[in-house]
C-alpha positions as CSV (number, residue, x, y, z in Angstrom):
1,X,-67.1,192.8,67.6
2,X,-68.9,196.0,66.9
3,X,-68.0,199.3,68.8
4,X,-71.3,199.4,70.9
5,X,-70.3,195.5,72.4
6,X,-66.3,197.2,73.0
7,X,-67.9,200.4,74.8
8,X,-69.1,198.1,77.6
9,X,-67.1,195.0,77.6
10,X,-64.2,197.3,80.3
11,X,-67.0,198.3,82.5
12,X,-68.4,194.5,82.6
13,X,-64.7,193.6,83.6
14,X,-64.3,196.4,86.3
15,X,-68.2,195.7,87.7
16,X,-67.1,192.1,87.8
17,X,-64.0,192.5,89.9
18,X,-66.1,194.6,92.6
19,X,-68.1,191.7,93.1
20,X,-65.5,189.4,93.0
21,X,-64.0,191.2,95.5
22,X,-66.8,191.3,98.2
23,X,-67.2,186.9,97.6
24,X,-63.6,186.6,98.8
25,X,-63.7,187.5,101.9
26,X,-66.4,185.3,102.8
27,X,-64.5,182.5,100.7
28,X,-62.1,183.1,103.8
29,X,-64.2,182.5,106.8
30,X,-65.3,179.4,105.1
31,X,-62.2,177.9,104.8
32,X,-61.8,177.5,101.4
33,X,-58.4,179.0,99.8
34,X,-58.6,177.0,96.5
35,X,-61.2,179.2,95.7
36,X,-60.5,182.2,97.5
37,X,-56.8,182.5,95.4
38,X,-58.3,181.2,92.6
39,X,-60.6,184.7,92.7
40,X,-58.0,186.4,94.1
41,X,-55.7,185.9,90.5
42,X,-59.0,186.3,88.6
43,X,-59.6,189.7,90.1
44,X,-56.0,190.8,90.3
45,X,-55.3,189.9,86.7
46,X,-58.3,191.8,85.3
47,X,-57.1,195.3,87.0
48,X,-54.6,195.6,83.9
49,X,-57.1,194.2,81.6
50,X,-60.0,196.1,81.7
51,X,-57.7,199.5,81.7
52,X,-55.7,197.9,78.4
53,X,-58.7,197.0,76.9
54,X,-60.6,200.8,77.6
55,X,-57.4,202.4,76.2
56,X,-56.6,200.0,73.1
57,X,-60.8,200.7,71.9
58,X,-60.9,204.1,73.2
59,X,-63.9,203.6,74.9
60,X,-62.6,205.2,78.4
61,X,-65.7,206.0,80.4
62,X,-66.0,208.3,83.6
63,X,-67.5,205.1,85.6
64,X,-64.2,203.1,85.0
65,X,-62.4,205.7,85.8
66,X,-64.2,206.2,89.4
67,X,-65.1,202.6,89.9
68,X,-61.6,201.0,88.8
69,X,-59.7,202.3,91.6
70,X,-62.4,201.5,94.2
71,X,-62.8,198.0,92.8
72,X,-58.7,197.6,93.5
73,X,-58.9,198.7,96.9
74,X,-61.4,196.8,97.9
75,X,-59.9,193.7,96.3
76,X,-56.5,193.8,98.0
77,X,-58.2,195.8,101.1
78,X,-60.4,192.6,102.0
79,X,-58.3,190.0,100.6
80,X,-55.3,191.6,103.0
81,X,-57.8,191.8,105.8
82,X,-58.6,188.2,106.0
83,X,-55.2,186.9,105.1
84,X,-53.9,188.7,108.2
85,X,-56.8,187.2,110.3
86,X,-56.3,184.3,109.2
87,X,-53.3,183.3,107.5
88,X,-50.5,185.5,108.5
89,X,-50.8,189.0,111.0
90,X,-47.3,190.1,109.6
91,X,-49.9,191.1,106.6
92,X,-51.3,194.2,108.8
93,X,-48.2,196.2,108.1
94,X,-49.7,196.0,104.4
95,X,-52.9,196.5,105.4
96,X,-51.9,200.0,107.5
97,X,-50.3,201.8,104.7
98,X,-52.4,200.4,101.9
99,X,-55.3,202.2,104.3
100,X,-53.3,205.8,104.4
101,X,-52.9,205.5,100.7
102,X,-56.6,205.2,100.6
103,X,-57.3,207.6,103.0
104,X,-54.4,210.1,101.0
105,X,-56.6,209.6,97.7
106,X,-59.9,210.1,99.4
107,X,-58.3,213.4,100.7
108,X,-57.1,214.4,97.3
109,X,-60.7,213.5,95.8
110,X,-62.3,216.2,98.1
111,X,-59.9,219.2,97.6
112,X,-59.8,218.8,94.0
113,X,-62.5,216.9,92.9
114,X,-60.3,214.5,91.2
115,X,-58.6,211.1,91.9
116,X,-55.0,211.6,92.4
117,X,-53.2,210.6,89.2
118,X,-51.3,206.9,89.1
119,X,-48.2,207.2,89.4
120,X,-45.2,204.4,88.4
121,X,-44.4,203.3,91.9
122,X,-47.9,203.4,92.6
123,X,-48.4,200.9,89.6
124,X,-45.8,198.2,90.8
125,X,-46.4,198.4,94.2
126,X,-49.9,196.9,93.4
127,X,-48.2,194.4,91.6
128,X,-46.0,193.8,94.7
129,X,-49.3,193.9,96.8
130,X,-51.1,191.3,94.8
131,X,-48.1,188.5,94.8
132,X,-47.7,188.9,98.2
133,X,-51.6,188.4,99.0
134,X,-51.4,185.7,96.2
135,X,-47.8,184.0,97.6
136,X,-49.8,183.7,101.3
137,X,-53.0,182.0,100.1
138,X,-50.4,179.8,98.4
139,X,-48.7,178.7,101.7
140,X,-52.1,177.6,102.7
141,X,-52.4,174.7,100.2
142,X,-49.2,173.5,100.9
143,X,-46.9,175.5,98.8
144,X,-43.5,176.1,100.2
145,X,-44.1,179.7,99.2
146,X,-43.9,181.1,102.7
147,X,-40.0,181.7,102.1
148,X,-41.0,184.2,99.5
149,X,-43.4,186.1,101.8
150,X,-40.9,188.1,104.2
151,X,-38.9,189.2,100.3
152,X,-42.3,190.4,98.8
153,X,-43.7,191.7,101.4
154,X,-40.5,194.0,102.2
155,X,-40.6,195.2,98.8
156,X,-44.5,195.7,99.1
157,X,-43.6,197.7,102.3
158,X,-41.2,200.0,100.7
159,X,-43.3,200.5,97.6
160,X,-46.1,201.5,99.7
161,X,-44.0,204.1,101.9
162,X,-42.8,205.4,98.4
163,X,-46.1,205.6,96.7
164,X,-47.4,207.6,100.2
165,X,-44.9,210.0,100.2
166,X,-45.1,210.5,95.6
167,X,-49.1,211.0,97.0
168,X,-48.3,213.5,99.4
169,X,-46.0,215.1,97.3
170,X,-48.1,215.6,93.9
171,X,-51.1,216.5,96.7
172,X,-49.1,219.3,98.6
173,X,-48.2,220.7,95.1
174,X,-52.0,220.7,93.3
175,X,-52.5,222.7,96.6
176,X,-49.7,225.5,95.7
177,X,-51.1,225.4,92.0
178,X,-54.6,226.5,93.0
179,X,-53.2,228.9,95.5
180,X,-51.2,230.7,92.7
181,X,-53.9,230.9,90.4
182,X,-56.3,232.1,93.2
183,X,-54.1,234.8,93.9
184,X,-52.6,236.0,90.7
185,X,-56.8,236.0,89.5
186,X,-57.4,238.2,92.7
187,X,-54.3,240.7,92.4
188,X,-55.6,240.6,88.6
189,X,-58.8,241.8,89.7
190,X,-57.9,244.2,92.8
191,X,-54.8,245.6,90.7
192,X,-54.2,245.0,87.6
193,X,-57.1,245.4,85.8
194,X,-57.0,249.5,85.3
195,X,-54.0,248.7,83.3
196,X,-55.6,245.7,81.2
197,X,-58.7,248.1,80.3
198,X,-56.2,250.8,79.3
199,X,-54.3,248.1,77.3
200,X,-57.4,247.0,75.3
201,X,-58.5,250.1,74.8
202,X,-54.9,251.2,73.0
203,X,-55.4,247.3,71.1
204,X,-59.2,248.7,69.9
205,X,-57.6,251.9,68.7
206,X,-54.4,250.8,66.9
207,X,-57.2,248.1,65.3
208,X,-59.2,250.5,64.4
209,X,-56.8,252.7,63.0
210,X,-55.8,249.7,60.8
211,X,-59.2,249.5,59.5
212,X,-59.4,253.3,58.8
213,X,-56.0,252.6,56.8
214,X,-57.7,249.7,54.8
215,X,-61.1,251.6,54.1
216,X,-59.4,254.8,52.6
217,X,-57.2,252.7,50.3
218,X,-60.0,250.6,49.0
219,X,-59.8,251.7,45.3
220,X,-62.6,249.3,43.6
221,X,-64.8,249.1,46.4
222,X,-65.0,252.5,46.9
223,X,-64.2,254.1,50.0
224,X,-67.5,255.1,51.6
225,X,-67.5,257.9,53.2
226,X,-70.2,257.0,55.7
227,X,-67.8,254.1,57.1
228,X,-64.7,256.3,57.1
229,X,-66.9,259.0,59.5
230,X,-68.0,256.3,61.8
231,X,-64.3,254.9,62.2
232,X,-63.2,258.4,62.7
233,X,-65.9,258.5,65.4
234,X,-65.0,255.5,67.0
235,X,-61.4,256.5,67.2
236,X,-62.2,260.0,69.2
């Protein structure tokens, strides 16, 4: 496989996922969970691929960066939509905090221009989020997998409260960061910077004394008189 087929191949996967994601929830209204979980896995299992894949051929590109974690949240945002609608409304308590991690990320996008890092709980609360999406479609063709639901969907819960307040956290201290720097480059301009143009100054002239130093003991290259006077010049 040649580089130029590798350098697309995780933006195919991440693209594919976003549309995925928008066919499932009208796999829902129809009725028909077969297919709708059997998307659901397909989409789900490609959110580590395509990032493996990037990383492993170093081919990490801004739009799977920006597109990967909108493709997620949509997956498990309309897949946990119509599960609750129609499947189980316990689900919504998912649904609410997955929506003010969202709305935490969107926040942290604007302020800084950046997507909020992805942290370690973040990473297997998704994990969490997806079996318990995938454990409800499962109850719906039969499956005795509705025992498991309250057990992952507790953990989901917790995960999610944990990942809101590492968000929250990591947000509230990229906020102090830029505050510091703001104000240590103000008080560097208001205050301090007398004292740095008198400090350069003394680094010109100790440097130039150097070179004064070096010129006069040049014995080959002969010291040049005309060089010497314009050091001496520069150092009054």
């Amino acid at each position: 496989m040649t580089n130029n087929m590798k350098k697309y191949i995780p933006n195919i996967i991440t693209t594919m996922r976003m549309v995925i994601s928008i066919i499932i929830p009208f796999l829902f209204l129809s009725g028909n969970f077969t297919a709708a979980l059997t998307l659901f896995l397909l989409g789900s299992s490609s959110d580590a691929l395509d990032g493996y894949l990037a990383r492993k051929w170093k081919v990490v590109s801004n739009y799977g960066k920006k597109l990967d974690p909108i493709a997620d949240k949509i997956l498990s945002g309309g897949a946990l939509t119509m599960a609750a609608l129609t499947i189980n409304p316990v689900l919504w308590i998912s649904l609410f905090l997955e929506g003010i991690i969202t709305l935490v990320n969107v926040r942290g996008y604007i302020t800084s221009k950046n997507l909020n890092e992805v942290i370690a709980t973040g990473k297997i609360k998704t994990i969490f989020l997806f079996s318990t999406i995938a454990i409800s479609l499962l109850s719906t063709l039969n499956f005795n997998t509705h025992l498991l639901l309250p057990l992952f969907l507790g953990t989901t819960t917790i995960l999610q409260l944990l990942t809101i307040k590492k968000y929250l956290l990591l947000s509230k201290k990229e906020k102090k960061s830029f505050a510091f720097d703001y104000k240590d480059i103000n008080s560097f301009s208001n205050n301090n910077c007398r004292k740095d143009k008198h400090k350069t100054m003394i680094n010109d002239l100790e440097r130039l004394k150097l070179e004064l130093k070096y010129i006069e003991k040049k014995d080959n290259v002969i010291t040049n008189n005309l060089d010497i006077k314009k050091v001496k010049e520069k150092i009054k």
